[in-house]
N, C-alpha and C positions, 0 to 999 in steps of 0.2 A: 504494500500500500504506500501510495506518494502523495502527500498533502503540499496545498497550499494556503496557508492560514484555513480558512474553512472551506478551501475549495479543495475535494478530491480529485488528482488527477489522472489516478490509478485504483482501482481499486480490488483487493482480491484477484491479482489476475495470476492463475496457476496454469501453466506448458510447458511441455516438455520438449525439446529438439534433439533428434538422434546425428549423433554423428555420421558428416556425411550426407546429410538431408540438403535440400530447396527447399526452406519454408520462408514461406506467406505471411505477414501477418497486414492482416488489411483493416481498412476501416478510413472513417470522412476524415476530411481535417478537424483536427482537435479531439481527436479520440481517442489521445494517450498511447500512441506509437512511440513518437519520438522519445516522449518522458520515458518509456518502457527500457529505450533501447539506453537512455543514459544514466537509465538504474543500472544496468546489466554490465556496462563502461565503467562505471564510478564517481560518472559526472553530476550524478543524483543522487543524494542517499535516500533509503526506502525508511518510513516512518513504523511500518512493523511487514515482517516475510523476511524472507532470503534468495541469496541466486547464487547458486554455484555454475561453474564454467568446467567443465570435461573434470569434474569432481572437485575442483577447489571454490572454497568458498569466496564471493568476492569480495567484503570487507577481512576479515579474519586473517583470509591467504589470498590481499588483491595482487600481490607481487608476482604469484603465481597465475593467479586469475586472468591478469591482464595480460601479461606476454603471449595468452594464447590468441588475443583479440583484436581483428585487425577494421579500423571504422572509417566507414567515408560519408561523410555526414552530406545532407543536402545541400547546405550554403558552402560556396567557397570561402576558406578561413586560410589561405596562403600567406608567408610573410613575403610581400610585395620588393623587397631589398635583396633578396635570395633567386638566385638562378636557379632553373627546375629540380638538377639537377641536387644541388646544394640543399634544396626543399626534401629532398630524401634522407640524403644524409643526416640534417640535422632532427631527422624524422627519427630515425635509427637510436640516436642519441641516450633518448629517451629508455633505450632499451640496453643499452651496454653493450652494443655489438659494436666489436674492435675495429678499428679504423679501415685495415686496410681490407674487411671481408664487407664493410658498409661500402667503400667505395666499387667493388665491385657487383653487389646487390644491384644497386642502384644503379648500373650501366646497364645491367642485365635488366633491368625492369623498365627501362626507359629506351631500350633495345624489342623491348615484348610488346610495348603498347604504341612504340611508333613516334616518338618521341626523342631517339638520339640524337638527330639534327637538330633539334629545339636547345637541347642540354644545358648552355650556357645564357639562355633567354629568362628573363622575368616572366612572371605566367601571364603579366598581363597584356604579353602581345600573343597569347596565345589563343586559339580560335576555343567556342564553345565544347565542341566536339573533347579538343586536346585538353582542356580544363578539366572535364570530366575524367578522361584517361589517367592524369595524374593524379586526380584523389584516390582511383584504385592502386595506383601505383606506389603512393604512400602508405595506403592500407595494407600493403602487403612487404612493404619494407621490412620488418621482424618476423616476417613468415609464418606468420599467427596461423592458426587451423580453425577459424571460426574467423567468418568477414561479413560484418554488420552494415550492412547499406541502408540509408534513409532516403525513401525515393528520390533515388538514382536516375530517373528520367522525368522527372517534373516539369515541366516545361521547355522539355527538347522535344527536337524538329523529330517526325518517322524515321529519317536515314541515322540520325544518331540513336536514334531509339534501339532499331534494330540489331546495330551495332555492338553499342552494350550488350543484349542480353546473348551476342554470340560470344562476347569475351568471358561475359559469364557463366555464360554454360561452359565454356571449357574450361574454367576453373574448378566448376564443381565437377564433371569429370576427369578432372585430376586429383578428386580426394576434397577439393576445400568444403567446408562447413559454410553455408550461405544463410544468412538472417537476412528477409528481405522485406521491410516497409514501402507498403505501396496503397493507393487506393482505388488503382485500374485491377478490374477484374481480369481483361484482356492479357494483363504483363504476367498476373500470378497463374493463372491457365496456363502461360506458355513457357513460364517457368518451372513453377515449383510442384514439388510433389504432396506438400501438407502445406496447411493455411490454418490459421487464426485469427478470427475477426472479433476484433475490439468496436466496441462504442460505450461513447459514455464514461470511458473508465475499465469499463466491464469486459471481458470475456466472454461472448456467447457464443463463441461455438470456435471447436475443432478437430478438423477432420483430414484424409487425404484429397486432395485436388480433386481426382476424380471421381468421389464419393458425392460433393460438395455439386457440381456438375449436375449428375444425376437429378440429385433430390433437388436442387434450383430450378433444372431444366426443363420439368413437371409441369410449373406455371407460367413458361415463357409464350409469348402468343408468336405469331408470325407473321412477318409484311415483307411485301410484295412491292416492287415497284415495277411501273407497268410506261414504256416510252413509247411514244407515237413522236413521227414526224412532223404532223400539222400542230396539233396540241401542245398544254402545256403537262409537266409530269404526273401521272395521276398514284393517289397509293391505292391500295386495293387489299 
């Protein structure tokens, strides 16, 4: 549970994530994603409950907790004085990874995402697309096994859109743990395999993707759009 003077912002919300999953957790804006995912971080503390991370507690043993966790928040929070490149490194820092094994992390991940020409550029001549690219590429600077995205495509164009969720997918077929905030039903369908849908604070419901489908799909109606050449579009 997360409080805010007398506004709860969380409330009771119990899941579980297996290692190795795509999950979902969806819901409108203001529905206690974000806050969820920065209890789970540490950048919230929870007012009563717990979270552990691949068995370590996150206040107790955060030391442990956090090193497995790698976050790309929605806002860009770059320091604007740092070369991209330099944005990694000093990213690493935080984690006690030795100099000369960060500097080559950091090549190799700005080598993956398309970014090694940019290297010595400030992010802010970089296009939206590459923006996004290196917050994943920060989030994985300590090679964490769990990567908390807070949607990740919020008001990007379809071709970045798509883009993303193929670098995604191939991270999580290579073993990553993906926590994924979003409020497109469309992105978690063609992602994830389990979802949690938050409102209000709350929890009400969680299931496998394709389960969630089914029993949705029950009451969905169906339209038709029907073109003529002389007329204008009719639905039907």
């Amino acid at each position: 549970m997360k409080r805010y003077g007398e506004f709860t912002a969380v409330d009771d919300v119990s899941l579980r994530v297996r290692a190795g999953d795509f999950f979902g957790f969806l819901g409108p804006n203001g529905a206690g994603k974000t806050t969820t995912i920065n209890a789970v971080v540490g950048l919230a503390r929870l007012n009563a409950g717990s979270i552990r991370v691949f068995g370590y507690d996150n206040v107790t043993q955060w030391r442990e907790a956090r090193r497995f966790i790698g976050l790309a928040p929605q806002e860009y929070n770059f320091d604007r004085y740092l070369s991209i490149r330099d944005i990694l490194i000093y990213q690493a820092g935080y984690f006690g990874i030795r100099a000369r094994e960060v500097r080559e992390r950091a090549d190799m991940l700005l080598e993956r995402f398309g970014l090694a020409s940019k290297a010595k550029l400030d992010y802010l001549k970089l296009s939206g697309g590459q923006k996004r690219r290196l917050t994943l590429a920060r989030a994985l600077i300590n090679m964490p096994k769990l990567l908390i995205l807070d949607e990740p495509t919020a008001g990007v164009d379809v071709e970045l859109r798509l883009e993303l969720w193929e670098l995604l997918q191939q991270l999580n077929r290579e073993g990553m743990t993906i926590f994924l905030t979003t409020h497109y039903l469309e992105e978690a369908e063609m992602l994830c395999r389990d979802v949690g849908i938050i409102r209000a604070g709350k929890l009400v419901a969680q299931e496998p993707m394709h389960e969630l489908l089914e029993r949705k799909g029950k009451g969905l109606q169906e339209v038709f759009l029907e073109l003529t050449r002389s007329g204008p579009a009719e639905l039907v």
